[in-house]
N, CA, C and O atoms as a Maestro MAE file, in Angstrom:
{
 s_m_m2io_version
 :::
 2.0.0
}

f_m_ct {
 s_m_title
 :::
 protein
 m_atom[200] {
  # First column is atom index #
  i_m_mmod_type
  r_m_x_coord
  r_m_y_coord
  r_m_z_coord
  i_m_residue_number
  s_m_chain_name
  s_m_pdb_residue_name
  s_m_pdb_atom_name
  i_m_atomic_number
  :::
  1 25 -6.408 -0.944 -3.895 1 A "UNK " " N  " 7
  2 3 -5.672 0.302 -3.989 1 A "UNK " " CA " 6
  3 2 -6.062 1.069 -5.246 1 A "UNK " " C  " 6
  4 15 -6.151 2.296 -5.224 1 A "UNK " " O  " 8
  5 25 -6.311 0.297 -6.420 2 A "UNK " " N  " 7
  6 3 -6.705 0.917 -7.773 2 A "UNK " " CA " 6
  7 2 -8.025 1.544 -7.237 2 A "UNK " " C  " 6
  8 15 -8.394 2.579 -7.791 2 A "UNK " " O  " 8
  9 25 -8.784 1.036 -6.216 3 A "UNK " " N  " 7
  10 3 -10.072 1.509 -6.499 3 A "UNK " " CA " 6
  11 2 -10.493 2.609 -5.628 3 A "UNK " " C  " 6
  12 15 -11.621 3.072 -5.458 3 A "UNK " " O  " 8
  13 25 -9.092 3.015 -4.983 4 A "UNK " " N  " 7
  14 3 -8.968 4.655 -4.285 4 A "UNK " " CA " 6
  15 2 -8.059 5.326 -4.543 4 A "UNK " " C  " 6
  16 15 -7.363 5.917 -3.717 4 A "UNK " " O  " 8
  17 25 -7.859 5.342 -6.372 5 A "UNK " " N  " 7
  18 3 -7.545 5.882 -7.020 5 A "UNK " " CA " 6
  19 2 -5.504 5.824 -7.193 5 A "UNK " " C  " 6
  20 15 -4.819 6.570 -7.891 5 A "UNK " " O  " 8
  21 25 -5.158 4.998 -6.539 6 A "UNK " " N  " 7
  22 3 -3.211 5.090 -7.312 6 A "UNK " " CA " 6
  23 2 -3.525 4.273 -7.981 6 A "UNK " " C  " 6
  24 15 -4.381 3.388 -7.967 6 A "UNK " " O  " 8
  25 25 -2.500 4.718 -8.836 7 A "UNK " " N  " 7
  26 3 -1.814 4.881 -10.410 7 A "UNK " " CA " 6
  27 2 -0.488 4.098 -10.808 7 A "UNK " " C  " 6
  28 15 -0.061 3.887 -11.943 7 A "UNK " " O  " 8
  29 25 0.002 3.758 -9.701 8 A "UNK " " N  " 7
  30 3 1.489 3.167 -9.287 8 A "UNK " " CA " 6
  31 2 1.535 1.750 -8.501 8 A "UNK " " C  " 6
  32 15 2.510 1.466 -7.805 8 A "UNK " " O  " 8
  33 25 0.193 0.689 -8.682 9 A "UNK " " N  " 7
  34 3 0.445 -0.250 -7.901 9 A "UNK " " CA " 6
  35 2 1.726 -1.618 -9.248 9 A "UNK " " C  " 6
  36 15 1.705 -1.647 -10.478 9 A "UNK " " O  " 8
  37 25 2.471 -2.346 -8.427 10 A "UNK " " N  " 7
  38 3 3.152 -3.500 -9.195 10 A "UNK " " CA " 6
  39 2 2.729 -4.619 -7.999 10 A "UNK " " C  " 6
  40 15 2.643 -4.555 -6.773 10 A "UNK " " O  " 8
  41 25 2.519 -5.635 -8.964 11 A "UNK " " N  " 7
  42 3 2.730 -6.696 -8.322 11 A "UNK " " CA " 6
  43 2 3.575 -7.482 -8.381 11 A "UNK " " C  " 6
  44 15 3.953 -7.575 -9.548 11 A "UNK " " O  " 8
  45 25 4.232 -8.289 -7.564 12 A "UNK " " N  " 7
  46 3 5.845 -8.822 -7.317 12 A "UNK " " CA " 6
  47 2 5.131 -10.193 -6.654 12 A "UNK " " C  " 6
  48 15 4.196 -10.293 -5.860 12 A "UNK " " O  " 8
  49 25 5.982 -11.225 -7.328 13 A "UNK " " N  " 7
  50 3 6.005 -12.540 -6.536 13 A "UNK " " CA " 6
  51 2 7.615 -12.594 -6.316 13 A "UNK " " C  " 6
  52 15 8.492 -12.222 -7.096 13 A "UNK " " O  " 8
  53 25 7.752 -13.205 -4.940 14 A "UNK " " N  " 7
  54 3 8.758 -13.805 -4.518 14 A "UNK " " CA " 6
  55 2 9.251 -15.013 -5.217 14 A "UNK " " C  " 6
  56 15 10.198 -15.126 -5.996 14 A "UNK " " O  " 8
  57 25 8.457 -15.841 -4.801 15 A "UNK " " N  " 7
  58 3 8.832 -17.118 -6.183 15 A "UNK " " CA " 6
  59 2 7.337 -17.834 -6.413 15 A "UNK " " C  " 6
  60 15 6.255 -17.513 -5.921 15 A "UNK " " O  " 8
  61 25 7.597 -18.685 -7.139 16 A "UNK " " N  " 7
  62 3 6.227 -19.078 -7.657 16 A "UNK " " CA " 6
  63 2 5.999 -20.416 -6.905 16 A "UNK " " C  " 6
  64 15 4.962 -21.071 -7.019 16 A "UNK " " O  " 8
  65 25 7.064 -20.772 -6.119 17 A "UNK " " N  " 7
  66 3 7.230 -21.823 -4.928 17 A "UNK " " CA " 6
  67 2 6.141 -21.906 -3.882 17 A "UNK " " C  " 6
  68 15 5.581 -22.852 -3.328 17 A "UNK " " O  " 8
  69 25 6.015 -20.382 -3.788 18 A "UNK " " N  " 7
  70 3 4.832 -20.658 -2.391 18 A "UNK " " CA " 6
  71 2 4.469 -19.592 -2.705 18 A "UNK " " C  " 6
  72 15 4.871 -18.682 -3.430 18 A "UNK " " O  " 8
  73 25 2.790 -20.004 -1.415 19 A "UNK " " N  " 7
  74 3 1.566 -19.184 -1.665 19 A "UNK " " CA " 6
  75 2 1.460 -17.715 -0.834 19 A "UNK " " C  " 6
  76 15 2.364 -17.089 -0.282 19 A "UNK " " O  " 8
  77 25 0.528 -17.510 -0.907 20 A "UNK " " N  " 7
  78 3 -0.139 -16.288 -0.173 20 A "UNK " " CA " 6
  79 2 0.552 -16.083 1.290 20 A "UNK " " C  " 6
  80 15 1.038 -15.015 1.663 20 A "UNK " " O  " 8
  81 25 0.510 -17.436 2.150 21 A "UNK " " N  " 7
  82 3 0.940 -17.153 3.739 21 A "UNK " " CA " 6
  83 2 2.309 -17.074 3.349 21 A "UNK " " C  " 6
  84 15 2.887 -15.987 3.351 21 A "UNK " " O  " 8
  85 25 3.025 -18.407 2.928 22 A "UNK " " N  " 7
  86 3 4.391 -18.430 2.638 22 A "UNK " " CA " 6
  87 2 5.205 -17.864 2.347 22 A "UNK " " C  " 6
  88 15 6.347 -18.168 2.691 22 A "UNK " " O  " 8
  89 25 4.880 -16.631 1.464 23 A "UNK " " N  " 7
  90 3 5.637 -15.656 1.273 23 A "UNK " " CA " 6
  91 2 5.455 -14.513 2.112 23 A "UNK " " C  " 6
  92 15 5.438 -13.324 1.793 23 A "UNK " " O  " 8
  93 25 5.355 -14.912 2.944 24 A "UNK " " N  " 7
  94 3 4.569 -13.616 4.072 24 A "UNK " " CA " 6
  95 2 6.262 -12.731 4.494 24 A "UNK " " C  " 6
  96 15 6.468 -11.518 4.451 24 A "UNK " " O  " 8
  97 25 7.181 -13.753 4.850 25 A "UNK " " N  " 7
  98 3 8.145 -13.449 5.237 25 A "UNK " " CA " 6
  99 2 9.375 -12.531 4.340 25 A "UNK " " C  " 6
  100 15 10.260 -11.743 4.674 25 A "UNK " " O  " 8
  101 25 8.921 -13.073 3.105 26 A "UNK " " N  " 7
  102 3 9.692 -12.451 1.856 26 A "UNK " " CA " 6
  103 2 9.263 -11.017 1.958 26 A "UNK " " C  " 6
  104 15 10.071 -10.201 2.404 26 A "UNK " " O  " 8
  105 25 8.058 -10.633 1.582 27 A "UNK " " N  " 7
  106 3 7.149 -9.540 1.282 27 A "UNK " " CA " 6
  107 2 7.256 -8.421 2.484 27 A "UNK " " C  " 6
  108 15 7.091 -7.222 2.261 27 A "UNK " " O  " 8
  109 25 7.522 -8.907 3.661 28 A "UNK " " N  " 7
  110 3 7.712 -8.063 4.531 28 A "UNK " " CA " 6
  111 2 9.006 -7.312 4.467 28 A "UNK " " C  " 6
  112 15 9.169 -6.114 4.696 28 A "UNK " " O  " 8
  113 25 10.302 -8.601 3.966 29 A "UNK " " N  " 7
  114 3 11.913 -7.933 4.071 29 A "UNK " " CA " 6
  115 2 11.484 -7.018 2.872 29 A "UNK " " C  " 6
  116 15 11.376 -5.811 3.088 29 A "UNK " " O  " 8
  117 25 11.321 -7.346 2.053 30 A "UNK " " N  " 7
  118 3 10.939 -6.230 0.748 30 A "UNK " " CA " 6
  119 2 10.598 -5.124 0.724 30 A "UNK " " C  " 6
  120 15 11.105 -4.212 0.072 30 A "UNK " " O  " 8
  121 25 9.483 -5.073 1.603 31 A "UNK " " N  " 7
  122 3 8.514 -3.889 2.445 31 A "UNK " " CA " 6
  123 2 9.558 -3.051 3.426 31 A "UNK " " C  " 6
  124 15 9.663 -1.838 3.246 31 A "UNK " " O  " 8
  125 25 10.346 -3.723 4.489 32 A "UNK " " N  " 7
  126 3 11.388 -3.175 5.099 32 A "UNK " " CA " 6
  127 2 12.206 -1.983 4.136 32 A "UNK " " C  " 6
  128 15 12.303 -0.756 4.108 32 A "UNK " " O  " 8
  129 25 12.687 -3.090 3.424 33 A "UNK " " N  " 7
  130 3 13.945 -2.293 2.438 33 A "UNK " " CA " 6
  131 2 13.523 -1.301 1.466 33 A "UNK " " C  " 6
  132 15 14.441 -0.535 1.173 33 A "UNK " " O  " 8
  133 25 12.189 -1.025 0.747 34 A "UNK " " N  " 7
  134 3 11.267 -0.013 0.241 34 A "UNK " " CA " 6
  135 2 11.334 1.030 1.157 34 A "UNK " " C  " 6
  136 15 11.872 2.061 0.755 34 A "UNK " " O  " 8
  137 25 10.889 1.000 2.360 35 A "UNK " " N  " 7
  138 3 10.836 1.800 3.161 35 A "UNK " " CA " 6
  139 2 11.997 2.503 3.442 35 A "UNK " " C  " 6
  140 15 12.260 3.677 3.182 35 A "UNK " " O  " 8
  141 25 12.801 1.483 4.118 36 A "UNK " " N  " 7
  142 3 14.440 2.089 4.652 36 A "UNK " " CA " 6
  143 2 15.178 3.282 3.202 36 A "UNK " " C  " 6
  144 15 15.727 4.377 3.329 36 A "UNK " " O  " 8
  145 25 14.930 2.613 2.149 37 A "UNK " " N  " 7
  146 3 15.282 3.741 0.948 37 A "UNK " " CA " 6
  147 2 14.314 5.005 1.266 37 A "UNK " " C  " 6
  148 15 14.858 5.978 0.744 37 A "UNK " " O  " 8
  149 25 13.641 5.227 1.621 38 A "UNK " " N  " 7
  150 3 13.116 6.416 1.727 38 A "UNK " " CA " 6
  151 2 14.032 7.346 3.103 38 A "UNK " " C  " 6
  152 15 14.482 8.490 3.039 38 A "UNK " " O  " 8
  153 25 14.077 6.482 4.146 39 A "UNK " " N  " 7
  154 3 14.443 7.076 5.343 39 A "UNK " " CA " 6
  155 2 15.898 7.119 4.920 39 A "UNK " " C  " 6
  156 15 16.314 8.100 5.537 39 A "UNK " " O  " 8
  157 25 16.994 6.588 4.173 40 A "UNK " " N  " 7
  158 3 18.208 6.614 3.808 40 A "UNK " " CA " 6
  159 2 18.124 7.936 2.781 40 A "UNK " " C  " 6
  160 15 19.193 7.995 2.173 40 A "UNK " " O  " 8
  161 25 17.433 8.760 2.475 41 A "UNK " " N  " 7
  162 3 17.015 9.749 1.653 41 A "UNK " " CA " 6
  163 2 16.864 9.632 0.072 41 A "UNK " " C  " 6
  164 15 17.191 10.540 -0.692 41 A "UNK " " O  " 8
  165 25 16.555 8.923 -0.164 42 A "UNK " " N  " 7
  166 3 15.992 8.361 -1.498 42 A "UNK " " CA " 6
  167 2 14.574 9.055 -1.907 42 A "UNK " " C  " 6
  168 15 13.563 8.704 -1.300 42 A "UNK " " O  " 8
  169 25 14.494 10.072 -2.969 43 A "UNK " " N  " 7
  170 3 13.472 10.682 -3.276 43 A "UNK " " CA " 6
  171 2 12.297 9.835 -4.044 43 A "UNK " " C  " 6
  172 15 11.081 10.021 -3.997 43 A "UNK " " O  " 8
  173 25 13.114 8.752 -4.833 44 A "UNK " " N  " 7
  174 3 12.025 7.537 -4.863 44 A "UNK " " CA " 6
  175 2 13.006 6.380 -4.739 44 A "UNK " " C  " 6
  176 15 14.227 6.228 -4.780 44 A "UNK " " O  " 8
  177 25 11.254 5.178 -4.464 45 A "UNK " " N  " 7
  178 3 11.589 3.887 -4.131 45 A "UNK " " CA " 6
  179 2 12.910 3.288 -4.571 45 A "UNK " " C  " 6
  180 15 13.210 2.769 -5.646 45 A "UNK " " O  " 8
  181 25 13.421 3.432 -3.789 46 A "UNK " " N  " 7
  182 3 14.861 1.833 -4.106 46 A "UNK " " CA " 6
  183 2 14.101 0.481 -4.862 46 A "UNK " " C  " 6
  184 15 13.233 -0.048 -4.167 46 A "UNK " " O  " 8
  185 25 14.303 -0.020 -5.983 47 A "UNK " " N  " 7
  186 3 14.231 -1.161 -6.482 47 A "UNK " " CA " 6
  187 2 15.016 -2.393 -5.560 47 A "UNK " " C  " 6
  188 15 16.211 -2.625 -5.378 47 A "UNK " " O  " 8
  189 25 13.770 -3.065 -5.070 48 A "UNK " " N  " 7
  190 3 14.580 -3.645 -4.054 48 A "UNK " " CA " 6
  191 2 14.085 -5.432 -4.259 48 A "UNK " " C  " 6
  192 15 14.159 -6.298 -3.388 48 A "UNK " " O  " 8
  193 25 13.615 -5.586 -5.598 49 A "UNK " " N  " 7
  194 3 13.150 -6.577 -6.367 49 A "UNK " " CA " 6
  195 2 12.967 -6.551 -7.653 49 A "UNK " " C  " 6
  196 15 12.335 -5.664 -8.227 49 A "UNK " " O  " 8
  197 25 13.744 -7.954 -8.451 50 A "UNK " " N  " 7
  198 3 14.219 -7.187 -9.990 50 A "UNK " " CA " 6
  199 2 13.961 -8.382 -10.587 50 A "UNK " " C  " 6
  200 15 14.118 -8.512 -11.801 50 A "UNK " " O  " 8
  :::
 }
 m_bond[199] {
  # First column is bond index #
  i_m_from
  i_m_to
  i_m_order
  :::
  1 1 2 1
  2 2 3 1
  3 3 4 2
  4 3 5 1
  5 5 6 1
  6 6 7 1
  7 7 8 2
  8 7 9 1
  9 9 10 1
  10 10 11 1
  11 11 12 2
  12 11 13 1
  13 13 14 1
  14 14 15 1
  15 15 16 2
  16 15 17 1
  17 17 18 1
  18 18 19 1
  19 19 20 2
  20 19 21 1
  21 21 22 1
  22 22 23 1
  23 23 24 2
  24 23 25 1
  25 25 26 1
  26 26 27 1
  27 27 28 2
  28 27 29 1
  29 29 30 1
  30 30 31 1
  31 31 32 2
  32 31 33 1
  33 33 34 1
  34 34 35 1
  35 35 36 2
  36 35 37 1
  37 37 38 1
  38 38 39 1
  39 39 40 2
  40 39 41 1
  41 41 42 1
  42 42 43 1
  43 43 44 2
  44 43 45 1
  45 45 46 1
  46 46 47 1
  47 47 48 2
  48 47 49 1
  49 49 50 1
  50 50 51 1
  51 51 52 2
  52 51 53 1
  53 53 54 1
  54 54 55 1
  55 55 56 2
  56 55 57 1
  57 57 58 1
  58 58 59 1
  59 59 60 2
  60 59 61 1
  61 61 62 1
  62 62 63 1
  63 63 64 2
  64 63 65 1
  65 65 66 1
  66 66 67 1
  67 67 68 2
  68 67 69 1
  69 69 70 1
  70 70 71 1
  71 71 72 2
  72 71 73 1
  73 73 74 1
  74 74 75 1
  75 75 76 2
  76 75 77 1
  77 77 78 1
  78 78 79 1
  79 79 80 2
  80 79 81 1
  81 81 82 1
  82 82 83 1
  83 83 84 2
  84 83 85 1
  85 85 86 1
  86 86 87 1
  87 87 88 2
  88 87 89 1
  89 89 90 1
  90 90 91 1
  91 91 92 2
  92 91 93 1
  93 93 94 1
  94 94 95 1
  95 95 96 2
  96 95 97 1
  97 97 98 1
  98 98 99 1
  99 99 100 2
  100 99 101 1
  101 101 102 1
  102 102 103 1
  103 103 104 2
  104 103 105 1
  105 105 106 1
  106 106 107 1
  107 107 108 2
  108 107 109 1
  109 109 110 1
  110 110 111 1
  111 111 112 2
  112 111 113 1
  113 113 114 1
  114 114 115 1
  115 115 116 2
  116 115 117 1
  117 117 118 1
  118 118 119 1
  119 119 120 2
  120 119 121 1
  121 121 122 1
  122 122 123 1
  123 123 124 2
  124 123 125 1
  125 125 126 1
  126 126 127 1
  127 127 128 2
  128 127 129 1
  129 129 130 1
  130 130 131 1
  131 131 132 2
  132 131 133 1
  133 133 134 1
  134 134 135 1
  135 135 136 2
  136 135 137 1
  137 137 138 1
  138 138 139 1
  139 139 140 2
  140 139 141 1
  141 141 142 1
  142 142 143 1
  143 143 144 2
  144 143 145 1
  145 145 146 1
  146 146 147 1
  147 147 148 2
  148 147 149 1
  149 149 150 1
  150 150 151 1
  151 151 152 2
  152 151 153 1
  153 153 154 1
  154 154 155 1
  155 155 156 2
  156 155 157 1
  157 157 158 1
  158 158 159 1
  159 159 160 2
  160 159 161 1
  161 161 162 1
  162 162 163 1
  163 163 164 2
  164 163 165 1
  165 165 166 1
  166 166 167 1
  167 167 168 2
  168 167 169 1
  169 169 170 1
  170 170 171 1
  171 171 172 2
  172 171 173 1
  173 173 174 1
  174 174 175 1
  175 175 176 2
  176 175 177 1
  177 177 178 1
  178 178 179 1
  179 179 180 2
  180 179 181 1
  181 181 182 1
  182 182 183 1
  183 183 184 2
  184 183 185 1
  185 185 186 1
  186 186 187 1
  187 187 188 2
  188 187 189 1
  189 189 190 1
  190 190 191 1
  191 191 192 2
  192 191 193 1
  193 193 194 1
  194 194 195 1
  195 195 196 2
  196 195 197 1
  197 197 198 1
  198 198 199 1
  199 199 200 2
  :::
 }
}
């Protein structure tokens, strides 16, 4: 993503428990709820991992 140019990437672990596949399930509800703040009218991202 840095290398087509945003300015705004974070990286977030779920836990340090599990890997790449394992957290597949976490990363998606996360992804859900990022999103849904936008469609709930949120002009930016809902912090939806802290």
């Amino acid at each position: 993503m840095k290398k087509n140019g945003s300015k705004t990437i974070k990286l977030r672990r779920a836990t340090k428990k599990f890997g790449h596949v394992n957290c597949a399930i976490f990363t998606s509800i996360y992804t859900k709820m990022w999103f849904d703040s936008f469609r709930k009218g949120s002009k930016k991202a809902a912090k939806v991992h802290g």
